[in-house]
N, C-alpha and C positions, 0 to 999 in steps of 0.2 A: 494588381493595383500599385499607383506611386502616390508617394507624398513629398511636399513640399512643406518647407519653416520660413513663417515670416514671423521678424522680432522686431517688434515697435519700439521704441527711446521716447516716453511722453516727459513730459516737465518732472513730475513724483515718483512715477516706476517705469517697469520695462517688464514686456509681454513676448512669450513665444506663442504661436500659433502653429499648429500644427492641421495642415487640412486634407483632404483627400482631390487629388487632379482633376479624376472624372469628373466631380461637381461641385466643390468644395468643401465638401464635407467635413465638419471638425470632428476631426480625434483628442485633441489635447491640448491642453492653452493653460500656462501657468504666470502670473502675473508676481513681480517681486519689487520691493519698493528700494529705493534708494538708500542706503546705508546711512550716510552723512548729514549732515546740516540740518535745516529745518524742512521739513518731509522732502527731503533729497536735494534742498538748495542752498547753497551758501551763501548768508548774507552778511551786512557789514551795518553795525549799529545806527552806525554815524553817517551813512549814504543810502539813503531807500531804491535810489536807481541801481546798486550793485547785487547782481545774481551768476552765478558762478554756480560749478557741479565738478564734482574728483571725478575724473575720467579714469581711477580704480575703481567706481562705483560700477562702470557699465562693463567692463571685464566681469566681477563678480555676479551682477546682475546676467549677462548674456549665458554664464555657465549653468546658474541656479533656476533660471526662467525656464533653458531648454532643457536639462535634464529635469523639471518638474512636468515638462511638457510631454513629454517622452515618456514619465513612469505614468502618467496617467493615461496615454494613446496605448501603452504597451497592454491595457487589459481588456481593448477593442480589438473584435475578432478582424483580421486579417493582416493588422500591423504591426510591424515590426521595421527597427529602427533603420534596419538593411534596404529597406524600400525605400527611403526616403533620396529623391534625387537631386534636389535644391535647395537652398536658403537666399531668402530676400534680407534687406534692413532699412528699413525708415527710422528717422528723427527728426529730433527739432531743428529750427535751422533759422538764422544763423549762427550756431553754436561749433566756434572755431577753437580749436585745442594748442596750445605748441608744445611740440614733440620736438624729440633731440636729434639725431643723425641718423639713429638704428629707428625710428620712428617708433620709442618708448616717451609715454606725456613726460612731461617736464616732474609731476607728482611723484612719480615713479621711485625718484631719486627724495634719497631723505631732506637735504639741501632745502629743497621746493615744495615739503610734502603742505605746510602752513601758510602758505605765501597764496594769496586767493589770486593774486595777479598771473600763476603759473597753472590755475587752475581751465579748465572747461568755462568758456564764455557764455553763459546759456542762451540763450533767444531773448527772454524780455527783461539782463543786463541793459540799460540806457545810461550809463557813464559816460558813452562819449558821443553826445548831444551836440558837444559844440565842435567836435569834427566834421561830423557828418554834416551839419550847417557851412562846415568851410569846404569840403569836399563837391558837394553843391555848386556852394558859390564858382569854385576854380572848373570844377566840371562843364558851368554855366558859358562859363569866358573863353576855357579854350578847346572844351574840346565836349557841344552839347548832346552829342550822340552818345556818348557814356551814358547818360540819364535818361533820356527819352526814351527808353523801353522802359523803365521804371519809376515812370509819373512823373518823370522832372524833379524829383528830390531825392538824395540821400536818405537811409534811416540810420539809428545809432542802432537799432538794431541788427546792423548787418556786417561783413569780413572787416572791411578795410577802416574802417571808422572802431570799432575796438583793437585793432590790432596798434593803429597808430596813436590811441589813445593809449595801450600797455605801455609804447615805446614814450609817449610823452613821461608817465606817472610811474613806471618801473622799468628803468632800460636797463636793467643788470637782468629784470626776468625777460626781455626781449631779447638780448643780446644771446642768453642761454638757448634760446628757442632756435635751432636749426631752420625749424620749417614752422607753418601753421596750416592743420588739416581740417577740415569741417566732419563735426560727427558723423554724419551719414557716409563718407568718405572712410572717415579713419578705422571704423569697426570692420567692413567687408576687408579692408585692408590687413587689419590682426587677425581674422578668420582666414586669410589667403596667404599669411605667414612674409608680407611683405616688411620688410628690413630698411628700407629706403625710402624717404617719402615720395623722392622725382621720380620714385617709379608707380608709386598710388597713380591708381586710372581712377581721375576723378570725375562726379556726375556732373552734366550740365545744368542738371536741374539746382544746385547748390551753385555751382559758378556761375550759371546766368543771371539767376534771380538776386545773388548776394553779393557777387565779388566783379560785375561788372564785365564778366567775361563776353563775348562773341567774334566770331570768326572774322564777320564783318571789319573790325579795326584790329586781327590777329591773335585773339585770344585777351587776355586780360589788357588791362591799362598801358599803355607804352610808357617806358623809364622815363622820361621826357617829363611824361605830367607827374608819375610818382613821386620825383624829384621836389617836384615843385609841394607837395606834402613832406615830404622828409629823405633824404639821401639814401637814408636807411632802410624806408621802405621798396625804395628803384632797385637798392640790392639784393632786397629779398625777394623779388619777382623770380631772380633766376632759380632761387629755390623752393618755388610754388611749383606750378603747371605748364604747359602750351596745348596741350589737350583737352578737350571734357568729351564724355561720353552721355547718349543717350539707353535709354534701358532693352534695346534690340542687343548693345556690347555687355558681358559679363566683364564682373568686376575683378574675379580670378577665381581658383576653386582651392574648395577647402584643404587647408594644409596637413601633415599626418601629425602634429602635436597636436592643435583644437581638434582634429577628428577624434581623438583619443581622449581629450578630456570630457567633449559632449557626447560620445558613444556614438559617432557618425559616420557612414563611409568616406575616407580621404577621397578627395579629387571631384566633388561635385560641384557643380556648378554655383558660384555669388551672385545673384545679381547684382547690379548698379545701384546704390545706396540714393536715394530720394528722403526729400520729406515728408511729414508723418502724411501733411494733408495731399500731398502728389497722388502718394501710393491709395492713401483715404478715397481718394479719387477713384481711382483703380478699381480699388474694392467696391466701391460703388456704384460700378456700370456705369462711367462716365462716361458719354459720347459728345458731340457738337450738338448746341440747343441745351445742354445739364449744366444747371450751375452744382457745383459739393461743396456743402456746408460741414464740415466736419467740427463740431462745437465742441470748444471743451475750457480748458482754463482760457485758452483764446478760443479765436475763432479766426479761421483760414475759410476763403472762397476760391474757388478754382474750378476753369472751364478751359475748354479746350477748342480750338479753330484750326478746320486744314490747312496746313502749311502750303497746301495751293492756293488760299486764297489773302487776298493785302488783309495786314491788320494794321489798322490806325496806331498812333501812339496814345494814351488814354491817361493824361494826367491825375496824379494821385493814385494810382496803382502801384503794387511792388513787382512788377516785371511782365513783358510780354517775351519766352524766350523757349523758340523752337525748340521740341522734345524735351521740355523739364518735364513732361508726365508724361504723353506716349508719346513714340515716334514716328512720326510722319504729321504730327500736329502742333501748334505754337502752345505753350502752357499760357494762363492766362492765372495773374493769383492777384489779391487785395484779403483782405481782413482788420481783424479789433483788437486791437491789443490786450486786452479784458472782456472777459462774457462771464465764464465760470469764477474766475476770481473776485469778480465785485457780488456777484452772490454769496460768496463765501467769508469774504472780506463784510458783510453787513452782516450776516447770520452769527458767523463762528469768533469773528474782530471786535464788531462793534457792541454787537449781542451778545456774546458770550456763549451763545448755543452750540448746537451738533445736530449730528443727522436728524434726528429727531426734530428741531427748531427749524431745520428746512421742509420739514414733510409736514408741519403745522403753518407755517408763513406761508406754504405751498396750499395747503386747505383752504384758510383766508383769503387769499388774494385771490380763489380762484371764484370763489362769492363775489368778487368785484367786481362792478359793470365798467366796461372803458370808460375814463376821465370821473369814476366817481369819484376816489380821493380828491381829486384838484391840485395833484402831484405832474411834475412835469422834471425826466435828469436827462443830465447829458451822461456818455458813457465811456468818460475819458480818464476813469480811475488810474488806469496806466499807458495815458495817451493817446494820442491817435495814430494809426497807423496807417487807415484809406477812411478818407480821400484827403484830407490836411496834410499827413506823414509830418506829425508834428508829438515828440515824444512831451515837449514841455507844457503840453494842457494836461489837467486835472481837473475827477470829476464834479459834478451841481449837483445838488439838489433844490428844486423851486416848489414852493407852494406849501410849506409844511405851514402847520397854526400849530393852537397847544391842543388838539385834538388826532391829530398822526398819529397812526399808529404802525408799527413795527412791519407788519405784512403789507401793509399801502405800500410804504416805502419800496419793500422788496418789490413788490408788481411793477413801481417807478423803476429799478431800475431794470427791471427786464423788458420792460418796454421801450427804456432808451437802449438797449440792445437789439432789440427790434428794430427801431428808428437807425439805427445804425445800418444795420443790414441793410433796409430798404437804400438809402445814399450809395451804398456799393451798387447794387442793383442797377439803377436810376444811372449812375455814371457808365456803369456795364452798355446799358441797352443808351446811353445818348452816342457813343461812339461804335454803333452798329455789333456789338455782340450780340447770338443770338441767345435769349434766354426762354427754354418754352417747360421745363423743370427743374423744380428743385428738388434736390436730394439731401439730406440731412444725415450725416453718421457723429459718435460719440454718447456717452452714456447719458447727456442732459436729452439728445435728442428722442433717445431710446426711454426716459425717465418721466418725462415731464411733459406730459399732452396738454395743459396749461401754456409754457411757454410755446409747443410749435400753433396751438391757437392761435395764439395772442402776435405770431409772426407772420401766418398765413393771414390775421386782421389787415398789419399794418405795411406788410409788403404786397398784398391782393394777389400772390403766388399759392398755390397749393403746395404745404409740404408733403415732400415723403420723405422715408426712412429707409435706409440700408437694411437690407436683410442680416448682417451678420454686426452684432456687437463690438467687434474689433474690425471695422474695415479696411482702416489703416496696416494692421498685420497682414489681414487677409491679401490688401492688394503688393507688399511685399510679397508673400507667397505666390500668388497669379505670376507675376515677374519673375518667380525662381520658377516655376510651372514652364513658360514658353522659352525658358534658356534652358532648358533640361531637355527641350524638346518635346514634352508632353501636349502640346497645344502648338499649333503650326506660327499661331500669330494673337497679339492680347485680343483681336476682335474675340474669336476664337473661345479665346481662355474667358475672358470676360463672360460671354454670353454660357459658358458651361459649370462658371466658377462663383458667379455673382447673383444677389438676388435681391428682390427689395421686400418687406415686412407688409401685410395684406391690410396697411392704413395708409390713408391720409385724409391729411387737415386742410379742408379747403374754407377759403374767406368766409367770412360771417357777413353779410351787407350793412346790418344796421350796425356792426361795430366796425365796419371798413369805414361808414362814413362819420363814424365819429374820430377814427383814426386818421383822419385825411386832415381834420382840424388839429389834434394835435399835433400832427407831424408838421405840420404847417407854423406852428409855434416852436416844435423843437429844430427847425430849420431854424428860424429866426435867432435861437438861441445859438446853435453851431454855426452862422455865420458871423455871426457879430462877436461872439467870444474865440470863433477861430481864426480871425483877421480876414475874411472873405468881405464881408462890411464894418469895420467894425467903430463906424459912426451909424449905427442905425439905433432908431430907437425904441427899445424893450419895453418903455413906461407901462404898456398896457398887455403885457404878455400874463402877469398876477390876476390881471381883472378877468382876462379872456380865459383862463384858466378856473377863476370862479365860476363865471357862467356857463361853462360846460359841466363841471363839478354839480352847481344847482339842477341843472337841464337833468344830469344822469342821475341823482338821485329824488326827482320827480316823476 
């Protein structure tokens, strides 16, 4: 028998997985939460768009996760830590670090240990909103093939727009920063004992999707346009990349220090560090025809098309870019920038509740016929990310009286996360993707047969569910699996290592076509509040709202 570790990097904590080759069998999985800030995120009182994370956190977290990983596999019979012949790593993304020369974060050092600017960029950070609009714009004018594999807009969610927003609002923490590495990059990289960051092999799947990269116009951005953002960033190009890899390349093997602190054989195989939802992918039997829904505090979609065949460009998307997930296939990703958060944010924020207040709003709502409240949100709590790519909307709520109550609301807005999905979808298949399953991995999707209902209503998709709990680890691990050589190729691995959970939720009729009327209303609403029309007029979206409300509770 071999084993492979995949270690997930989610927004709160960090997971090792530990599975078995032949089939994927889990032996050990130890889950550790983020040390710092507020459940692992660094905010800033006085700026609700700033999110930051101590990239000490995921040093400590990668040691504690795998050795908890480890003492729990070591009391299954035939394991032992000696078999193990690879590690994978997914994260968030784009969660860009700078690191100094020796390729230690900038935290490292006492200097910078306070300083959030020196810090771990997280993903749903939106500080620099108005770069990314000018990035855009200049992208637009001279050079539009930059953009058009990623829906024609910049996000602030991504490399080069935080980066040049540091150097706007802290250039003494920019100046300090040697390099900037994307988490999924920078971990395989301290497990590989790399010292230098121009020698980090980094993934495509991080540079295509975030940092603009492709071979096609030579790798990242040319100095020329950088320039034209800031001098400073042209300079730093030399000290990025000219390479990316896909996940057929190893990221490097484990070095003999971290082999020793995590009780691992030195010299085995890294894979190529991807994101959570890439790998999620992965772990989920993705093939062409799968959308993966991997939900969670967002929610990421990813499909994948053979690189033999043309893919359009698909405005409002966040990237079409050859082997971000497997190789020999174009990655294909769009998501929400809030799913799990706005459930939380109304339950634990606004309510005042806890788990328990979600498992009770969760009973409530699930009593609820569609359009009975007379409730109708948008689901733009922390902007939109597909298909507007617009961080500066914020969410609605429509239809409330003095008769609302608490769990209506929540069903609102799991529905406008529903409504959300479907818009992916709908843009997905108007520009020839094929979509003929969906697959769902993450704890809501695994928790809540309520919300994959109430999505299989309003997107007339059947869900499934991943067979394992942690897909995301898991499809790290498959990836350290076929670089170890255990499995010839991810077909392979996949079909020996992956499995789906013996449900699914298929459409309801009479709540699909009620849902066809609401959606129909919450279009009206996300075009006309997202600048798509935004002379059209609402007057009667309250009333049409009532009379479905009456209809469903008669």
């Amino acid at each position: 028998m071999s084993f492979t570790i995949g270690l997930d990097y989610g927004t709160n904590s960090a997971r090792a997985l530990i599975v078995r080759t032949a089939d994927g069998r889990e032996f050990g999985s130890c889950v550790v939460d983020y040390p710092s800030g507020h459940q692992g995120v660094l905010l800033d009182p006085k700026d609700h768009n700033v999110a930051r994370q101590n990239p000490l956190d995921y040093l400590h977290c990668l040691e504690a996760a795998t050795r908890g990983a480890l003492a729990q596999a070591a009391s299954k019979r035939g394991f032992s830590a000696a078999k193990v012949v690879g590690i994978g790593v997914d994260t968030t993304g784009s969660s860009p670090i700078p690191v100094d020369a020796k390729n230690r974060a900038l935290t490292a050092q006492k200097k910078w240990a306070k300083n959030l600017n020196a810090h771990c960029w997280l993903w749903k950070d939106h500080t620099s909103w108005r770069e990314a609009a000018k990035i855009t714009e200049l992208a637009a004018k001279h050079h539009p093939e930059y953009i058009a594999k990623c829906g024609n807009t910049y996000s602030s969610e991504w490399f080069w727009a935080k980066i040049w927003h540091c150097l706007k609002v802290d250039p003494a923490a920019f100046a300090a920063a040697h390099s900037w590495v994307e988490l999924c990059d920078w971990l395989p990289a301290v497990l590989g004992g790399v010292t230098d960051p121009t020698a980090i092999k980094r993934g495509i799947c991080a540079a295509g999707h975030k940092a603009l990269f492709c071979d096609e116009w030579g790798g990242l951005p040319d100095k020329a346009f950088l320039r034209k953002l800031s001098p400073k960033l042209a300079s730093l190009r030399d000290r990025l990349y000219s390479e990316a890899h896909d996940a057929s390349v190893a990221a490097g093997h484990l070095c003999p220090a971290w082999a020793a602190k995590l009780g691992l054989p030195a010299g085995i195989p890294i894979a190529m560090g991807e994101f959570d939802v890439h790998y999620g992918a992965i772990g989920s039997g993705v093939a062409e025809g799968t959308l993966v829904k991997v939900i969670g505090t967002s929610t990421c979609d990813v499909g994948v098309v053979s690189a033999d065949k043309p893919v359009a460009d698909i405005p409002g998307i966040c990237g079409i870019v050859k082997g971000a997930i497997l190789p020999g296939y174009y990655g294909l990703e769009a998501g929400q920038s809030a799913v799990g958060d706005i459930f939380k944010w109304w339950v634990e924020v606004v309510c005042g509740g806890d788990d328990k207040t979600h498992a009770q709003f969760t009973k409530e709502a699930a009593a609820l016929s569609p359009a009975e409240s007379g409730l109708l949100a948008l689901d733009w709590n922390n902007g939109n990310r597909t298909i507007l790519v617009d961080q500066r909307l914020t969410g609605l709520t429509l239809g409330t009286t003095l008769h609302t109550k608490p769990a209506e609301i929540y069903r609102a807005l799991i529905e406008a996360t529903a409504f959300g999905a479907r818009a992916i979808i709908e843009r997905f298949r108007a520009y020839g993707v094929p979509i003929k399953r969906v697959v769902c991995a993450g704890g809501i999707a695994e928790k809540n047969p309520m919300l994959m209902q109430i999505y299989a209503d309003v997107t007339g998709c059947t869900m499934l569910v991943a067979g394992s709990s942690q897909a995301c680890a898991l499809g790290s691990a498959v990836s350290a699996a076929v670089l170890a050589g255990a499995h010839p190729d991810f077909k392979t691995a996949q079909a020996k290592m992956t499995a789906l959970k013996p449900v699914a939720y298929k459409p309801q009729p009479a709540a699909r076509r009620t849902y066809q009327k609401l959606y129909a209303l919450y279009r009206q609403l996300h075009d006309s509040f997202g600048g798509v029309t935004p002379d059209a007029d609402l007057s009667g979206v309250m009333k049409q709202l009532l009379t479905l409300k009456e209809k469903a509770r008669a």
